[in-house]
SEKE-159419 format. One line per field, with one value per residue (C-alpha): residue number from 1; residue in one letter; chain; x, y negated, z. Coordinates in Angstrom, 1 decimal, padded with zeros to 4 digits. Layout:
<pts>
num	[NUM | ...] .
residuo	[A | ...] .
cadena	[A | ...] .
u	[X | ...] .
v	[Y | ...] .
w	[Z | ...] .
</pts>
This chain:
<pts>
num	[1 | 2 | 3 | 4 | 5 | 6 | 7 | 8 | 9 | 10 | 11 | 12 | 13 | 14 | 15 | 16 | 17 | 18 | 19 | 20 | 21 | 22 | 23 | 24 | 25 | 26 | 27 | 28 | 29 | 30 | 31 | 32 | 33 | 34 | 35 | 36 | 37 | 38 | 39 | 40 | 41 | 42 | 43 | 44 | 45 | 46 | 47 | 48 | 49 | 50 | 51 | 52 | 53 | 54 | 55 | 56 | 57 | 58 | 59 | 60 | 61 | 62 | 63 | 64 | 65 | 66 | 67 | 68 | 69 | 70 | 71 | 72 | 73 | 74 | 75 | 76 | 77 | 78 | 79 | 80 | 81 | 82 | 83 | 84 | 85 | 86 | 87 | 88 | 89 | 90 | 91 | 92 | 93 | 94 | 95 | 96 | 97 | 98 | 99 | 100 | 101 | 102 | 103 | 104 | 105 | 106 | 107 | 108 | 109 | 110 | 111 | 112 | 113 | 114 | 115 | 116 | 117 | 118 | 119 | 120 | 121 | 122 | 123 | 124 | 125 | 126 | 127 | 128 | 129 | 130 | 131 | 132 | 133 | 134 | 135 | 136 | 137 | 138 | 139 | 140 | 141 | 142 | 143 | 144 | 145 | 146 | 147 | 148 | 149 | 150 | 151 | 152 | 153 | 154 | 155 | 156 | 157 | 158 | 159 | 160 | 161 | 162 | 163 | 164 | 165 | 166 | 167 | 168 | 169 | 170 | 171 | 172 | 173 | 174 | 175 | 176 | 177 | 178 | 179 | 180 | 181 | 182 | 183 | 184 | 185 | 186 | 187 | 188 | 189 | 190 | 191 | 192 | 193 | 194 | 195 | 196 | 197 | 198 | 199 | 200 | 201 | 202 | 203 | 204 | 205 | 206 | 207 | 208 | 209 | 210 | 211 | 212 | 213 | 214 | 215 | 216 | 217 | 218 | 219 | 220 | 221 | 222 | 223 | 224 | 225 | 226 | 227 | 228 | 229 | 230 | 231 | 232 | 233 | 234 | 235 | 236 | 237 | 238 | 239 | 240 | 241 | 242 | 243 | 244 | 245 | 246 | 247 | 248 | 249 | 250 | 251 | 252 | 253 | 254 | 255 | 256 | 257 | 258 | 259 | 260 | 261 | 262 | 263 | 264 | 265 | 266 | 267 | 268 | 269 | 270 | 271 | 272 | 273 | 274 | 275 | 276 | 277 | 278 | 279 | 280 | 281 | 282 | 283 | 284 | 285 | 286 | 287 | 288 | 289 | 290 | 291 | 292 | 293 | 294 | 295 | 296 | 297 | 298 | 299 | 300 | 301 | 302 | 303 | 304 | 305 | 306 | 307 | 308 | 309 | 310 | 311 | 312 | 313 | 314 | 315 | 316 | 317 | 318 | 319 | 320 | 321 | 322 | 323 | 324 | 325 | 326 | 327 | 328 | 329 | 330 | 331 | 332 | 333 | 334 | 335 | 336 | 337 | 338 | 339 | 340 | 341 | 342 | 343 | 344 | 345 | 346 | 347 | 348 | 349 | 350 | 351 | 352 | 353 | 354 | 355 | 356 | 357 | 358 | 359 | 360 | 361 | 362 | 363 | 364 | 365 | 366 | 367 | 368 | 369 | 370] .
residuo	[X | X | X | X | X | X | X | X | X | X | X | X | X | X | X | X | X | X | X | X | X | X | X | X | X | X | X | X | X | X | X | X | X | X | X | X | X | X | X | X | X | X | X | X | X | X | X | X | X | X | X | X | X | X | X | X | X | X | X | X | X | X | X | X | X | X | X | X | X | X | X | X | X | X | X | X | X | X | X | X | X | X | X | X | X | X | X | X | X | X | X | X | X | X | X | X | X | X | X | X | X | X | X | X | X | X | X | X | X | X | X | X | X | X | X | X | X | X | X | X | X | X | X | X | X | X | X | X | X | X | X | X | X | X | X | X | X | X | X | X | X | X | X | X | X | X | X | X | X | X | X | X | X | X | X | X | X | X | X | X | X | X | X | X | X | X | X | X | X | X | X | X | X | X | X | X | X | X | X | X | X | X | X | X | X | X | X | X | X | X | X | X | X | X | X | X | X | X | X | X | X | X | X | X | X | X | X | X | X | X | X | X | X | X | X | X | X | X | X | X | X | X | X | X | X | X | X | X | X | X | X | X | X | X | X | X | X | X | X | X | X | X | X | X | X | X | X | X | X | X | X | X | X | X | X | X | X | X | X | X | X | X | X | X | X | X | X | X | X | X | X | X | X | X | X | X | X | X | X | X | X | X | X | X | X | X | X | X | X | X | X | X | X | X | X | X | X | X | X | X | X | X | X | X | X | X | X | X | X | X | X | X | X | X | X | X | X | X | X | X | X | X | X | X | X | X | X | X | X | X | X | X | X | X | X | X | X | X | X | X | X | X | X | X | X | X | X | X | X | X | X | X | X | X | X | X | X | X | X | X | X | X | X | X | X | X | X | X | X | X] .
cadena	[A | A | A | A | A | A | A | A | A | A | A | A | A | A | A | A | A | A | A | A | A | A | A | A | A | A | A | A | A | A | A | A | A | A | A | A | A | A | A | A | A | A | A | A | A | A | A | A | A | A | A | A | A | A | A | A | A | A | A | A | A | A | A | A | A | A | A | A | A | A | A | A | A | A | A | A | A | A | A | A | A | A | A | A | A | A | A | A | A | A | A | A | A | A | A | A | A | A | A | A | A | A | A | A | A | A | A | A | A | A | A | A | A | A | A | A | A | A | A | A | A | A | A | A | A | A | A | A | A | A | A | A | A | A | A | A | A | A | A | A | A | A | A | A | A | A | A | A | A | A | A | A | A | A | A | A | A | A | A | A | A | A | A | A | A | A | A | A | A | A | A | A | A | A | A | A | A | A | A | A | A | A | A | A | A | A | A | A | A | A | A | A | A | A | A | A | A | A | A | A | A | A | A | A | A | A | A | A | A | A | A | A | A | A | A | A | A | A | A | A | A | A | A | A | A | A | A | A | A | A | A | A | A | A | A | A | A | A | A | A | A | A | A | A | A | A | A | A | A | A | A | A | A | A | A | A | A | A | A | A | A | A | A | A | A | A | A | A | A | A | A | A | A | A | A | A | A | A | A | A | A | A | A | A | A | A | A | A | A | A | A | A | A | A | A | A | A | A | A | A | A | A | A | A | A | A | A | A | A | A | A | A | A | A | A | A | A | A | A | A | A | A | A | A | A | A | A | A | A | A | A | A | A | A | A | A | A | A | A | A | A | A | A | A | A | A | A | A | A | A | A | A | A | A | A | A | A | A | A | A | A | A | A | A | A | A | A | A | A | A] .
u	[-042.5 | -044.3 | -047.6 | -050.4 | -054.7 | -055.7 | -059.2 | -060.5 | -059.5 | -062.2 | -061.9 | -062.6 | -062.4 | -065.2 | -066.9 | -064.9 | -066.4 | -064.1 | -065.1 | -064.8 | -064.5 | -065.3 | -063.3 | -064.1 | -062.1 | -062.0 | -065.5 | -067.6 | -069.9 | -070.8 | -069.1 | -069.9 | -069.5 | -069.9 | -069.3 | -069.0 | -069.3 | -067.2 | -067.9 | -064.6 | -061.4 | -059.8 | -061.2 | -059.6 | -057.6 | -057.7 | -054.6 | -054.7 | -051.0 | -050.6 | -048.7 | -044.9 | -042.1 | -039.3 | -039.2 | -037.2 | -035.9 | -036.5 | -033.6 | -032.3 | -030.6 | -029.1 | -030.0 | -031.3 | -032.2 | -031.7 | -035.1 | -033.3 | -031.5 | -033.3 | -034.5 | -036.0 | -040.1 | -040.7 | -037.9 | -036.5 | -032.7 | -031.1 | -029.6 | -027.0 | -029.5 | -033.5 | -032.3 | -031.5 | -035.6 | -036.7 | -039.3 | -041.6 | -044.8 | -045.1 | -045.5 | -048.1 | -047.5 | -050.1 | -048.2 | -049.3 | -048.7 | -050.7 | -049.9 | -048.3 | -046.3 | -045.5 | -042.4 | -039.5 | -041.6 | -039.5 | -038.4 | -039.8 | -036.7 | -036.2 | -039.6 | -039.4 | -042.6 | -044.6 | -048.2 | -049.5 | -053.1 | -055.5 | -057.4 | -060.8 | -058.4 | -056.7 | -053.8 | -052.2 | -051.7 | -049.1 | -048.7 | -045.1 | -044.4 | -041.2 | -040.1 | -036.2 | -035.2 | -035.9 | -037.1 | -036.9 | -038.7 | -041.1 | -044.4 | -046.1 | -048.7 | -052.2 | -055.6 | -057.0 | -059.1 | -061.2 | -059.7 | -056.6 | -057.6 | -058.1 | -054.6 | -052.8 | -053.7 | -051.7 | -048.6 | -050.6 | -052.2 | -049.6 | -049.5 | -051.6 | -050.1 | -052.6 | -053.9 | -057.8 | -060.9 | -064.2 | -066.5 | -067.5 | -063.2 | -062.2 | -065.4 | -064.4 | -060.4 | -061.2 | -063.2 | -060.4 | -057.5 | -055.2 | -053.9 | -055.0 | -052.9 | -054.6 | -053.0 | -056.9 | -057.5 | -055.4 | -051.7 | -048.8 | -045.9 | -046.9 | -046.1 | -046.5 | -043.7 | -044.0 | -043.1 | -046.0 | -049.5 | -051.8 | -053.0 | -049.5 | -047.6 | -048.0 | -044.8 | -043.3 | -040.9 | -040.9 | -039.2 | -042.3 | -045.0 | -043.6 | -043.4 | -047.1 | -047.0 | -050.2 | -050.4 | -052.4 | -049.9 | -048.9 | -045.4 | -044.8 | -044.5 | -043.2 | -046.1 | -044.3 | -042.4 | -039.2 | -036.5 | -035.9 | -032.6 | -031.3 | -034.2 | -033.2 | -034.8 | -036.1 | -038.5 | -038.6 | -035.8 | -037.5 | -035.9 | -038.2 | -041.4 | -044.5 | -047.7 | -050.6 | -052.6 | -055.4 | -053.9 | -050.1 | -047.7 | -045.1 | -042.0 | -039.4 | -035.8 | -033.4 | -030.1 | -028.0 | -024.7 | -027.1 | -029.6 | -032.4 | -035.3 | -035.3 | -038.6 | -040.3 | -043.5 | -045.6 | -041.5 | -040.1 | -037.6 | -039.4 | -036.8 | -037.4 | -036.0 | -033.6 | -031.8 | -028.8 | -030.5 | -032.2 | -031.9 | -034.2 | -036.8 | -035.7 | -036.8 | -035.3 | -038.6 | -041.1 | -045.0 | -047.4 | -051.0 | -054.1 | -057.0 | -060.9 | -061.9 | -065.0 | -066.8 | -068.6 | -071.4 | -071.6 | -069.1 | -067.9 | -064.3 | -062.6 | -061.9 | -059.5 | -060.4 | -057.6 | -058.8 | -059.3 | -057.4 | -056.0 | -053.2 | -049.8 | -046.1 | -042.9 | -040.4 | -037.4 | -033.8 | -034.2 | -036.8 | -040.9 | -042.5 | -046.3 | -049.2 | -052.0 | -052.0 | -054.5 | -055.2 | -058.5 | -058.4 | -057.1 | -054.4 | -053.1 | -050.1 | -050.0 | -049.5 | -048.1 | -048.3 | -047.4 | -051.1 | -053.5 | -052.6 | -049.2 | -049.5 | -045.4 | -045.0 | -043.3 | -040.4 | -039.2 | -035.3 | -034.5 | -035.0 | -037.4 | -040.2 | -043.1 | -046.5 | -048.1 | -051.9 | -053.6 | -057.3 | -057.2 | -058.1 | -056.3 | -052.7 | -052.4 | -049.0 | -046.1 | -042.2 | -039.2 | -035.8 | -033.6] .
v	[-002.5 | -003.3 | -004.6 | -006.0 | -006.4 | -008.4 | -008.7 | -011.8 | -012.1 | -012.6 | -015.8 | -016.6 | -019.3 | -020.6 | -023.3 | -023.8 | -025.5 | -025.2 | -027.7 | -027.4 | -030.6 | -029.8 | -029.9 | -032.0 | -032.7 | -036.1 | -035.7 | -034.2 | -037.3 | -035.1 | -033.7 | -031.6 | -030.7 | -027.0 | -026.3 | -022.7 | -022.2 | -019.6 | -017.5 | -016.3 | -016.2 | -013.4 | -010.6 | -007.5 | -008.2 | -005.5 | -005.4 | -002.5 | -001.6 | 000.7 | 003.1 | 001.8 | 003.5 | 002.8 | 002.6 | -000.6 | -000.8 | -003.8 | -005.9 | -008.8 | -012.1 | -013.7 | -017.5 | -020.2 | -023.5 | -025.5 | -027.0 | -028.9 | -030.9 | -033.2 | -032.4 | -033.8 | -033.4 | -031.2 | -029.3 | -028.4 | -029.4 | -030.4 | -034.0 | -035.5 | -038.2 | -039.3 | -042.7 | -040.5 | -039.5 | -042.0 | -044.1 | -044.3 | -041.6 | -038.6 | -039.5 | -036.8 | -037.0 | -035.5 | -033.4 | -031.5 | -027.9 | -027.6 | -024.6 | -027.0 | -029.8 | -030.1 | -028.6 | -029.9 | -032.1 | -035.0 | -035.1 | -031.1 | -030.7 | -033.8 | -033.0 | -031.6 | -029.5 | -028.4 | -027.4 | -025.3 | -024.6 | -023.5 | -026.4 | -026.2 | -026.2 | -022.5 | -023.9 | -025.3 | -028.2 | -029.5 | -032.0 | -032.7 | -034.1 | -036.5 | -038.2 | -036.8 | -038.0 | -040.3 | -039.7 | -040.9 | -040.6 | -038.4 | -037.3 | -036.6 | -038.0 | -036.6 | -036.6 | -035.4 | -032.7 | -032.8 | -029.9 | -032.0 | -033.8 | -030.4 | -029.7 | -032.6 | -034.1 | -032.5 | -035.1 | -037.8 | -040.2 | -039.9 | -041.8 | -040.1 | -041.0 | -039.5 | -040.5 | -041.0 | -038.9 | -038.2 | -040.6 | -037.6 | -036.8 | -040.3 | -041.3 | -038.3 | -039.4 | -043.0 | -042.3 | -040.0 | -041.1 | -040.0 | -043.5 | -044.2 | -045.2 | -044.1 | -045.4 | -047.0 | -048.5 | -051.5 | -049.5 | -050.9 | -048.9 | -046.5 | -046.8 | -044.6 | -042.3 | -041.3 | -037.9 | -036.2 | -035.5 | -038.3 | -036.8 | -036.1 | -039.6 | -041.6 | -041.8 | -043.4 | -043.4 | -043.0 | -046.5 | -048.5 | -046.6 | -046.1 | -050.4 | -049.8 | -048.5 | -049.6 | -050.3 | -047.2 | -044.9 | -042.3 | -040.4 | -037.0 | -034.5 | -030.9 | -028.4 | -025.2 | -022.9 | -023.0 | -020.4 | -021.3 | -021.3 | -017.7 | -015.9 | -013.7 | -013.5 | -010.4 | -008.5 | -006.1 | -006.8 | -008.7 | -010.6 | -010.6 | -012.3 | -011.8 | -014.5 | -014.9 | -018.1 | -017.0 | -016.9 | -018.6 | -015.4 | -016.8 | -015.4 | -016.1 | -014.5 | -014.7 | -015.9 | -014.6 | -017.0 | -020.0 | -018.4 | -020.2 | -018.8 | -019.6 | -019.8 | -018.8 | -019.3 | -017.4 | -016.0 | -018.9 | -020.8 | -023.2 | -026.8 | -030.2 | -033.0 | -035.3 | -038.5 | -036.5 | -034.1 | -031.1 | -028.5 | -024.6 | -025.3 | -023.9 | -023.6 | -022.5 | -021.0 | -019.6 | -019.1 | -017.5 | -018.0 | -016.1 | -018.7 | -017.9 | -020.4 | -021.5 | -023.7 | -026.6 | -026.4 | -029.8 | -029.2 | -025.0 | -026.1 | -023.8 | -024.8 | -023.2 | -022.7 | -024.1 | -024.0 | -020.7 | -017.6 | -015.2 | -013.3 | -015.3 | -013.9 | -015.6 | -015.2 | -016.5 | -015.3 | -012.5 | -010.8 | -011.1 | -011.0 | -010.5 | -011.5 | -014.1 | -017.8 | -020.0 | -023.3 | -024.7 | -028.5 | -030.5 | -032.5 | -029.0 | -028.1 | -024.2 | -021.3 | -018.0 | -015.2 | -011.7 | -010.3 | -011.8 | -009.8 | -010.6 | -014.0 | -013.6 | -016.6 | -015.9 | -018.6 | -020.1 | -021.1 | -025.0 | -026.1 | -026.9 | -024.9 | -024.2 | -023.3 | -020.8 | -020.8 | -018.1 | -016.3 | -014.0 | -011.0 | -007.6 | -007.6 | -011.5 | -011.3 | -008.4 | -008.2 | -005.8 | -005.5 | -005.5] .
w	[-028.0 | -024.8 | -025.5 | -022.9 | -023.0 | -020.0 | -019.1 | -017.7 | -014.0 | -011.3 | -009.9 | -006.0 | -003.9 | -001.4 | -002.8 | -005.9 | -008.6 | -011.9 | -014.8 | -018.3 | -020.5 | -024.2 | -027.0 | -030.3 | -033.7 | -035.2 | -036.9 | -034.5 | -032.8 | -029.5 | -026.3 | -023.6 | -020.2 | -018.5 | -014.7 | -013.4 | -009.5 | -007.7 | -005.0 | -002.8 | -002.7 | -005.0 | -006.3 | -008.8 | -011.6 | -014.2 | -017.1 | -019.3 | -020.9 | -024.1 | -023.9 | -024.7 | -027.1 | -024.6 | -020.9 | -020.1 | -016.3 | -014.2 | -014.4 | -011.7 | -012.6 | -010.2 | -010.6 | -007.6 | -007.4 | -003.9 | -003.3 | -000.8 | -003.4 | -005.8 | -009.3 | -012.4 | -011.6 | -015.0 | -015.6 | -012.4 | -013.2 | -010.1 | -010.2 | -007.7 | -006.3 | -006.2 | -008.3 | -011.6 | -011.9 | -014.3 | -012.6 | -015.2 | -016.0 | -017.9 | -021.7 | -023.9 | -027.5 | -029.4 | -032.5 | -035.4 | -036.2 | -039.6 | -041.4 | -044.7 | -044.5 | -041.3 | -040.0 | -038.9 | -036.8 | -034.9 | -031.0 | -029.8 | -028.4 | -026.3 | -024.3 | -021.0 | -021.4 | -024.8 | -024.6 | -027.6 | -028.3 | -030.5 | -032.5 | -035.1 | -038.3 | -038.2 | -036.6 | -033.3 | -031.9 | -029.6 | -026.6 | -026.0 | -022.7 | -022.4 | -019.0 | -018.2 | -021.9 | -024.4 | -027.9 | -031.5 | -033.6 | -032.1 | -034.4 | -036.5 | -034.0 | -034.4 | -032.8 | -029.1 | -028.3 | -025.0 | -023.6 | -023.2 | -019.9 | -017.8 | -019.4 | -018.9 | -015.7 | -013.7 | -014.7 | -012.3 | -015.0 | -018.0 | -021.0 | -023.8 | -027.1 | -029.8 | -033.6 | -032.3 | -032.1 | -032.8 | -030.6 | -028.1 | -027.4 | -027.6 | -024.9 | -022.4 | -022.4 | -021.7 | -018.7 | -017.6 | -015.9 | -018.6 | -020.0 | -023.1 | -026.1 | -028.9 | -032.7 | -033.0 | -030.2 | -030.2 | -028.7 | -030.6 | -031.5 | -034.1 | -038.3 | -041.4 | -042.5 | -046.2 | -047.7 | -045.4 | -046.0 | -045.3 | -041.5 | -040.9 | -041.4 | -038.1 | -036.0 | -032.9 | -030.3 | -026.3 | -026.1 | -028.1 | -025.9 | -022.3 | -023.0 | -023.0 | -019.5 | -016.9 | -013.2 | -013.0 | -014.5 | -012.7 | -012.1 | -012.5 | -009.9 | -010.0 | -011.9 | -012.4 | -009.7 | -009.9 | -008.6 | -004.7 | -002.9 | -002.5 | -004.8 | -007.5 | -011.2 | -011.9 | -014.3 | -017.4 | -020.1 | -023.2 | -025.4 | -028.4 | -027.8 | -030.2 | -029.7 | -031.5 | -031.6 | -033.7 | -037.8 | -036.5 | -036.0 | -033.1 | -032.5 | -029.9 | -029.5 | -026.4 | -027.3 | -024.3 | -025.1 | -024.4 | -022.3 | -024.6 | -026.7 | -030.4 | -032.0 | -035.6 | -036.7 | -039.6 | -040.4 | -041.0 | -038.5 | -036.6 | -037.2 | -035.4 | -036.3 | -033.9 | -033.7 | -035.5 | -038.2 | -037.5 | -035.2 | -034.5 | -031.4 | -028.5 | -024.9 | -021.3 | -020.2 | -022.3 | -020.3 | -022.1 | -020.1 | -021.6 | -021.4 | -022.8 | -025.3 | -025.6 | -028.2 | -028.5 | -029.3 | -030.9 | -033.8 | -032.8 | -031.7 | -029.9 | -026.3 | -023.9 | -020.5 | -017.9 | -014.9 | -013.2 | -013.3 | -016.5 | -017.1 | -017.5 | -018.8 | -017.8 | -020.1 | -018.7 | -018.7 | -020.9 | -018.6 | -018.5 | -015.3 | -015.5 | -012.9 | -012.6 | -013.5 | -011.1 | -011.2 | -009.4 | -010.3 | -013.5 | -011.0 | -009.8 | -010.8 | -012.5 | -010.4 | -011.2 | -009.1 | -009.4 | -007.8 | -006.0 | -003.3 | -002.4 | -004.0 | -004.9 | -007.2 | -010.2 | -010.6 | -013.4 | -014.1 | -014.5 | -017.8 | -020.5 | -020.6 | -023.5 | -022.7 | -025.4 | -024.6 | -026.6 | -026.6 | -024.0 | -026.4 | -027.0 | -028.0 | -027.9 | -026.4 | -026.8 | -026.3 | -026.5 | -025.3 | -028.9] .
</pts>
């Protein structure tokens, strides 16, 4: 087994000012706000690798996307004409991922995009992203954190579909410009679902809140690199994928007939429910990008660091290819790059993509070739 500690990378550019919004749970009453200045452009980037068992050889996959040809904004699958991409903005449902009572959750695997990260409670929380497809139900819906709006702005001024928050969270995401429709401030669409824990019985569907849509929504444009015409996938074989986001175990494993990644969680088969039963999460792409979390130091949250540079692993055709992630505003879309050197992107294949974003500590992330 391959496994990789990444230090945190230096981060340059001239006049960069990288700011951190904090992150809050539904109780805490406070929020804050940290800014960090940076000095140049890039600087060393130092990954330490244990010493491996096996001694996989890099591997190409011949796969290309036409960036000629149009595509759907967050998933990169080519369509036949501009009129198929839904003219409507990026919808963020806020899901749980509590350790009881939980799982299957409904619609994961409708969403174009799903963001996981650390929350307060010893679990994760999840922001599924829907625009290509429609989803119902979709839930259970749950609260914000703060550390959402660096996250999440990079979809151009999505709807924000969330439970509520403390008054410092729910303050910083109405004065951003992610659009708010939160279950207690007024949005329609939402109802109880019994059979769940309290916290974890408010539903809806993509059709009751993108009829909540604003004149100042925004609409999506491309945030991860996709394959280019005539570029070939390559990387080290791995097929097994091992994450941990603080006490949640992950586990994802390539399944080469349908080129997906099927996912478990604390050993147990990770199910979403769907218009027609239920069905293992899977994802096309899966991106795992080391952040540093901080706390709040109001309430002690945790709260990931997105804008800067880290390590990042793209797991994506049976292969990992390792480098840099960068990102220097919230509306930037994420970068991946093999060094800061070259600056070779590292491309994802079309397709729906999750984003694991765990501590950027020692043996966060590791993989194999089975």
């Amino acid at each position: 087994m391959i496994r990789r500690t990444a230090s945190l990378a230096s981060i340059l550019s001239a006049g960069l000012l990288v700011v951190a919004c904090s992150g809050g749970d539904d109780d805490a009453a406070s929020d804050t706000t940290s800014a960090t200045t940076v000095e140049s452009t890039v600087a060393e980037t130092t990954t330490t690798q244990a010493t491996t068992t096996t001694s996989p050889t890099s591997t190409t996959a011949a796969t290309s996307v036409d960036l000629d040809v149009p595509r759907m904004p967050l998933t990169g699958e080519p369509i036949d004409d501009a009129s198929e991409v839904p003219d409507r903005p990026a919808l963020v449902v806020k899901i749980s991922n509590a350790p009881l009572n939980v799982v299957p959750q409904a619609g994961l695997n409708n969403a174009d995009i799903v963001f996981e990260e650390v929350i307060n409670d010893a679990a994760t929380r999840l922001a599924a992203v829907f625009h290509s497809q429609d989803v119902d139900p979709v839930g259970p819906v749950r609260s914000g954190r703060s550390q959402d709006i660096n996250l999440l702005l990079s979809l151009q001024r999505p709807l924000f579909a969330w439970s509520g928050g403390n008054p410092a969270v729910t303050r910083a995401i109405r004065e951003s410009d992610l659009i708010d429709l939160s279950a207690v401030n007024g949005s329609s669409g939402y109802y109880r679902r019994s059979g769940r824990r309290d916290a974890n019985t408010l539903y809806s569907s993509s059709e009751a809140l993108w009829a909540q849509t604003t004149d100042e929504a925004g609409r999506p444009s491309t945030v991860f690199p996709y394959l280019q015409e005539g570029e070939e996938l390559t990387g080290e074989p791995a097929t097994r994928i091992e994450v941990v986001l603080d006490s949640l175990d992950v586990v994802w494993e390539y399944d080469e007939e349908t080129g997906g990644y099927f996912r478990t969680q604390n050993g147990e088969e990770h199910t979403t429910e769907t218009a027609d039963g239920v069905e293992p999460v899977w994802a096309k792409n899966v991106v795992v990008m080391l952040a540093d979390y901080g706390r709040n130091p109001a309430d002690g949250n945790p709260e990931a660091q997105v804008l800067g540079a880290n390590p990042v692993f793209v797991f994506t055709g049976g292969l990992v290819q390792e480098g840099e992630w960068l990102r220097f505003a919230p509306e930037d879309p994420f970068e991946f790059f093999d060094n800061f050197d070259d600056l070779n992107t590292l491309p994802l294949q079309p397709g729906r993509t999750w984003m694991e974003i765990p501590r950027n500590v020692d043996d966060a992330v590791a993989w194999e070739a089975e």
